[in-house]
C-alpha positions in Angstrom: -2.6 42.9 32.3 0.3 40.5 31.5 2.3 42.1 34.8 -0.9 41.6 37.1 -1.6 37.9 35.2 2.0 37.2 36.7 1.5 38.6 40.4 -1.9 36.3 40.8 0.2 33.4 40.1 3.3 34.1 42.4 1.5 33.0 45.8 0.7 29.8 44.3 3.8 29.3 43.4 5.3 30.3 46.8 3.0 27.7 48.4 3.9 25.3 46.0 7.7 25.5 47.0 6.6 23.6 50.3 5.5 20.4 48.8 5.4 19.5 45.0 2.3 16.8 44.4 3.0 14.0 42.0 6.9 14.3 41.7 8.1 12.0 44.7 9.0 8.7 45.8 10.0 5.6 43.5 10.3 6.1 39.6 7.8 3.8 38.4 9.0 0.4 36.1 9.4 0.5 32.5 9.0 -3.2 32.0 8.8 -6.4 34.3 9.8 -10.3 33.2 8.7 -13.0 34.8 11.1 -15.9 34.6 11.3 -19.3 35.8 14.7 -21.1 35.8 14.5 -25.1 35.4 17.3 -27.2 36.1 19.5 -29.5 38.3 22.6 -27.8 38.6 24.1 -30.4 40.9 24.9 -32.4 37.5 26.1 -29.5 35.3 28.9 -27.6 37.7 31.9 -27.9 36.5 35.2 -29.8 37.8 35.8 -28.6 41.4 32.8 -26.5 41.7 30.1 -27.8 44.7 27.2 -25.5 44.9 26.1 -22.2 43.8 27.1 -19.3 45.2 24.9 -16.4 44.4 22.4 -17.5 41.9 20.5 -14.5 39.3 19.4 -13.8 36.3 20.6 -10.7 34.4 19.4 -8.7 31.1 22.1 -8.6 28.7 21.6 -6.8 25.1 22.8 -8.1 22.2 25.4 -6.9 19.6 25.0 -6.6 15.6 27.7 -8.5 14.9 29.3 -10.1 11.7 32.0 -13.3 12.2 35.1 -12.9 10.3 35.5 -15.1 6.6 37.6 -17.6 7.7 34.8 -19.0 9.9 32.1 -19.4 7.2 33.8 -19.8 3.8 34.4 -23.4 2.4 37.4 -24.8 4.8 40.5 -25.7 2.2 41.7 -28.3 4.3 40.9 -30.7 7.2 43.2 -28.9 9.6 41.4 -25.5 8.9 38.2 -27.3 9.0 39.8 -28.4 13.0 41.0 -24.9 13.7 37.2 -23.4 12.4 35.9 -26.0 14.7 37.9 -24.8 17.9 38.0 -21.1 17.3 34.8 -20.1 15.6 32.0 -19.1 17.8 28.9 -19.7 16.6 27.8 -17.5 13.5 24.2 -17.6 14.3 24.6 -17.1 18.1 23.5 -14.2 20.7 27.0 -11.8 21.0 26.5 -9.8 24.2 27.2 -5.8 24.1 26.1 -4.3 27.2 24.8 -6.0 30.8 21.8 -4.4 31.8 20.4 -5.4 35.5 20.0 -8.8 37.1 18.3 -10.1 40.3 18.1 -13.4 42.4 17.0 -16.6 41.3 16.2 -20.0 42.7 15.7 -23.2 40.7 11.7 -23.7 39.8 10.6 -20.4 41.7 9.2 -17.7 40.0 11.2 -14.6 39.4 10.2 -10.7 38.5 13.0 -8.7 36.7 12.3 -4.9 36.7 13.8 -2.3 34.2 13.8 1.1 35.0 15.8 2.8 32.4 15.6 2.2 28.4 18.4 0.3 26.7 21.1 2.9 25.4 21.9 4.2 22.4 24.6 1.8 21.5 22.7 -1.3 21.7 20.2 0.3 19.4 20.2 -0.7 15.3 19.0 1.4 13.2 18.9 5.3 13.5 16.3 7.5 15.5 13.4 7.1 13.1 13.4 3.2 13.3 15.4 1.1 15.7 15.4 -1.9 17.9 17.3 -3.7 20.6 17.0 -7.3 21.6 17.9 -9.0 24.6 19.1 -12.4 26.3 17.8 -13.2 30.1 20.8 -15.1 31.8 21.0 -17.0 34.6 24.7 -17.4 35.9 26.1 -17.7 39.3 27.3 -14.7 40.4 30.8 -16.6 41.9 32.4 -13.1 42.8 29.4 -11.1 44.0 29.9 -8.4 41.9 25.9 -8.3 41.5 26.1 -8.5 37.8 27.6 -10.9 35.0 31.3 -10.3 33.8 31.6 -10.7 30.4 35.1 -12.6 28.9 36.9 -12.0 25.4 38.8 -14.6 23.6 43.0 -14.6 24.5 44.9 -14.6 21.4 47.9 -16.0 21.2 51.0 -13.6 22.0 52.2 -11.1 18.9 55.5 -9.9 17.6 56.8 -6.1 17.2 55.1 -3.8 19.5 55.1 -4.7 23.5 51.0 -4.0 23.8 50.7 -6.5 21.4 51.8 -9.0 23.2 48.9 -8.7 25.1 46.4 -11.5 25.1 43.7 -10.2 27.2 42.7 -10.2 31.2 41.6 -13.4 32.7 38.4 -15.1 32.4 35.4 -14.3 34.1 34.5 -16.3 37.2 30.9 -16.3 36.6 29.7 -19.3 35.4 26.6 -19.2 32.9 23.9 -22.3 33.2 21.2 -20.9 30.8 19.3 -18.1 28.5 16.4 -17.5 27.2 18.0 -16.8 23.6 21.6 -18.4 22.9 21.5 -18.3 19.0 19.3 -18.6 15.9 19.1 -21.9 15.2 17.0 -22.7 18.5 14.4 -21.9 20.0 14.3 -18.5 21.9 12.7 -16.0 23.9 14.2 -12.7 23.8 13.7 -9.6 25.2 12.8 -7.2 22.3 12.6 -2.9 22.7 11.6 -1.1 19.5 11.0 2.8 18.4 9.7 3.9 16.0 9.2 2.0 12.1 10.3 -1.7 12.1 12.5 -1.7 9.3 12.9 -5.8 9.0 16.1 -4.9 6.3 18.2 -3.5 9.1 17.1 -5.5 11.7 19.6 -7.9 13.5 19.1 -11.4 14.9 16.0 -11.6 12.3 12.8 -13.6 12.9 12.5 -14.1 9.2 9.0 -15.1 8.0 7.6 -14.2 11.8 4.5 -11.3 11.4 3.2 -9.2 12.6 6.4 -6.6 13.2 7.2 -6.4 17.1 5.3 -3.8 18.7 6.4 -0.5 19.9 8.1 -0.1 23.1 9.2 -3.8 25.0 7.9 -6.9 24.5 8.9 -10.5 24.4 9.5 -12.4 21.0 9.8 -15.7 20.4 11.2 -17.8 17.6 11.7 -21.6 16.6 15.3 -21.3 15.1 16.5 -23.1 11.7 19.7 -25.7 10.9 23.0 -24.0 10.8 23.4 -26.1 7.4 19.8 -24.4 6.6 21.5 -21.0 7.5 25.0 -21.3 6.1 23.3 -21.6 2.6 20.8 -19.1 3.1 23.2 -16.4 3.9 25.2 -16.6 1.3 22.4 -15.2 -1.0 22.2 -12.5 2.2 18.9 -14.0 3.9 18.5 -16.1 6.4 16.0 -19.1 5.8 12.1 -18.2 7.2 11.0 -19.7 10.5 8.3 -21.6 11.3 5.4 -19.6 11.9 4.2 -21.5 14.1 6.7 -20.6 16.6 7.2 -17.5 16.6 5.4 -15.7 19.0 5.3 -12.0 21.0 4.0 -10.9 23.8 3.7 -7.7 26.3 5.9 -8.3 29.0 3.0 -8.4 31.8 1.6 -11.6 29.3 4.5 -13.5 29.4 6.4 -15.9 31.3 10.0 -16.5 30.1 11.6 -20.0 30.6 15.0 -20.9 30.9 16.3 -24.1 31.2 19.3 -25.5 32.5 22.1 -26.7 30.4 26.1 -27.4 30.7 28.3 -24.4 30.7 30.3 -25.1 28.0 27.2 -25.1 26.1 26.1 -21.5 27.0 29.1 -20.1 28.1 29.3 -18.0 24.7 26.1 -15.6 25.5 28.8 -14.0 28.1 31.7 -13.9 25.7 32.5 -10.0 24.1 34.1 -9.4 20.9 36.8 -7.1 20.1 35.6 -6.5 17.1 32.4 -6.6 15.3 32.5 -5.8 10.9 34.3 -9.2 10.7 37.3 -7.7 9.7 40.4 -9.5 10.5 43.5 -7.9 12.2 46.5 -10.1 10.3 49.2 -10.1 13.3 53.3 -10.2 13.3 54.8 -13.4 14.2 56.9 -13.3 17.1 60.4 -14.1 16.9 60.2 -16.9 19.4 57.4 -19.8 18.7 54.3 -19.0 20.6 53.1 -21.9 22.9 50.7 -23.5 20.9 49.6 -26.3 23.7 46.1 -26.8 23.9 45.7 -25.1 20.7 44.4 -26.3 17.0 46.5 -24.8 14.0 46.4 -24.5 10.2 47.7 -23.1 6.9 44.9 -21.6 4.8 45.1 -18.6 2.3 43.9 -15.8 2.6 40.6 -14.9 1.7 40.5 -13.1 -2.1 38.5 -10.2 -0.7 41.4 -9.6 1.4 44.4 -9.6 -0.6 43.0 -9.0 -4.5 44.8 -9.1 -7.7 48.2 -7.9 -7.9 47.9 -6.6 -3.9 50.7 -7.0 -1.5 49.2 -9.7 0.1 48.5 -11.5 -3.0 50.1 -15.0 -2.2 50.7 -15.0 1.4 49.6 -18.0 3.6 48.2 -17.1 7.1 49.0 -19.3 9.6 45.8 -19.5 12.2 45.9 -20.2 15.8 42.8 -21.3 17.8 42.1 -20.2 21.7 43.1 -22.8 24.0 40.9 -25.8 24.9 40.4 -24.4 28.7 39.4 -21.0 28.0 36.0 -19.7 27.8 35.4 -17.6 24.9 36.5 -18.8 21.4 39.0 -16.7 19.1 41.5 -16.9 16.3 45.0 -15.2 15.8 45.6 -15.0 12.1 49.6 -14.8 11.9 51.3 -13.5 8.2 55.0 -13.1 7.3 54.0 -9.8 5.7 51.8 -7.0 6.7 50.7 -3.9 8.9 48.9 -3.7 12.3 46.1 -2.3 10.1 45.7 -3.5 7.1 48.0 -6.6 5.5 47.2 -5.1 2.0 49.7 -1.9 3.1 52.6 -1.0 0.1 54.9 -0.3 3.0 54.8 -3.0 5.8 55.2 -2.9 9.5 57.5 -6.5 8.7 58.3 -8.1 6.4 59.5 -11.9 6.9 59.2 -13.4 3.6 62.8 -13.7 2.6 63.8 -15.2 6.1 60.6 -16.2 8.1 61.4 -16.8 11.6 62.6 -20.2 12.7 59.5 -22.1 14.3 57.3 -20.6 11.3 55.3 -24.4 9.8 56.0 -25.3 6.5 53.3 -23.4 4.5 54.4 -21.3 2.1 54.5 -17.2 2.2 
């Protein structure tokens, strides 16, 4: 019976092989955005730049990200308060992680971004039971028609001991970034927002606090009112962030939704395309090198180190960092922590990679260990 089952079917399999039904042409879209983009960019270029080259707006997902100590504890001084001031990027802001697909845009015309594939795995937070991905739409000129956004990383300044770390990092970006629809958490955004499974609000990044209901499955646009960065600073160190106004916050299905994006200066955006190396907040304490780094166009300080990093009776107990800012022209914020005493990998190490302490080199400031 099972043999002759199996014969009846092998002709309509045979005329099957000619032409499968239902399996061709075009993979239909997972999601579409519709954007507007509002704007006179003729006042916000920068220095030298006349029009726009190849104007779009790109998907980018965001990263969980943590900024290092230095940038959010109590400054100790007015010259670390400076250097926190030029290096830090925002703490609340978006941090980019992977650029997903962009399209062509015009000032005040309507726009239709299509996705076709999910976000991956590594933009993801949380594990496969309950995770969720959010996204910034960007609108940047695309001045080396690549077709999509290059991000930048900060430059630190140049290192002692090992040649590759001397390295400061590849040059900027070209693309130039004159909006998104979610910069950081204490403004008003619209994000792009994909979710599977349970919403687990505790392991959740960029949190709407006090927005309900939970975002729904699968995509959708959110929408929140943002809070004070003073508002936030003192919220999180009780590990919250302080609740938005209800009021604001809003979601949507993508086909409900029309996602605005105005125009704004460069310099005041230009972070949303800006990747980190790292993203714990852990601090890489560097070597000095033995001749004086060019510190032009850079802010400086002494500070100590922070106690979580050093701890009683530790090797590193006492030593002063001396901090370097990025410099004024570059794009993407960053800080080089220099120390007379440490290891590539940790500055708490019993054996160090060098050790200056008895005879630091001679352009190190006056600031102690």
């Amino acid at each position: 019976m099972r043999r002759a089952g199996v014969l009846c079917l092998a002709p309509l399999l045979v005329a099957a092989c000619g032409k499968l039904e239902g399996f061709g042409g075009p993979a239909p879209p997972l999601a579409s955005f519709d954007i507007v983009f509002h704007g006179d960019l003729a006042l916000l270029r920068p220095p030298g730049v006349t029009d726009e080259h190849s104007l779009r707006v790109g998907l980018v997902w965001g990263a969980q990200w943590l900024t290092e100590p230095f940038c959010v504890l109590p400054a100790e001084s007015g010259d670390a308060a400076a250097v926190i001031a030029a290096g830090c990027r925002d703490p609340f802001g978006f941090v980019p992680a992977a650029v997903s697909v962009s399209v062509p845009i015009a000032v005040d015309v309507p726009t239709t971004l299509t996705l076709f594939q999910l976000p991956a795995a590594d933009v993801m937070v949380g594990d496969v039971t309950s995770r969720i991905a959010y996204g910034s739409l960007v609108v940047f000129d695309d001045r080396d028609d690549s077709g999509t956004l290059e991000l930048s990383r900060p430059h630190r300044a140049p290192s002692g001991g090992r040649q590759e770390d001397f390295q400061t990092g590849g040059p900027d970006s070209r693309d130039i970034i004159y909006g998104a629809s979610f910069v950081t958490m204490t403004e008003h955004d619209q994000r792009i927002a994909y979710r599977e499974g349970l919403f687990d609000p505790l392991s959740a990044f960029y949190p709407r606090a006090g927005c309900e209901p939970e975002p729904p499955r699968g995509f959708s646009v959110l929408a929140a009112g943002g809070f004070s960065e003073a508002a936030g600073l003192a919220s999180a160190l009780s590990g919250q962030l302080p609740p938005e106004d209800p009021s604001t916050c809003m979601e949507s299905a993508p086909v409900d939704a029309t996602i605005t994006i105005d125009a704004r200066p460069p310099p005041e955006v230009q972070e949303v395309g800006c990747d980190e190396r790292t993203d714990d907040s852990s601090v890489r304490y560097r070597e000095p090198p033995t001749y004086a780094p060019d510190l032009a166009n850079r802010t400086v300080a002494c500070a100590h180190l922070p106690t979580f990093d050093t701890g009683t009776g530790s090797p590193a107990s006492g030593l002063i960092q001396f901090v370097v800012s990025g410099r004024s022209f570059e794009r993407c914020k960053g800080l080089t922590h220099y120390t007379l005493r440490g290891c590539r990998e940790d500055v708490n190490c019993l054996v160090p990679d060098w050790d200056f302490t008895a005879n630091p080199p001679t352009w190190w400031p006056p600031c102690g260990q």
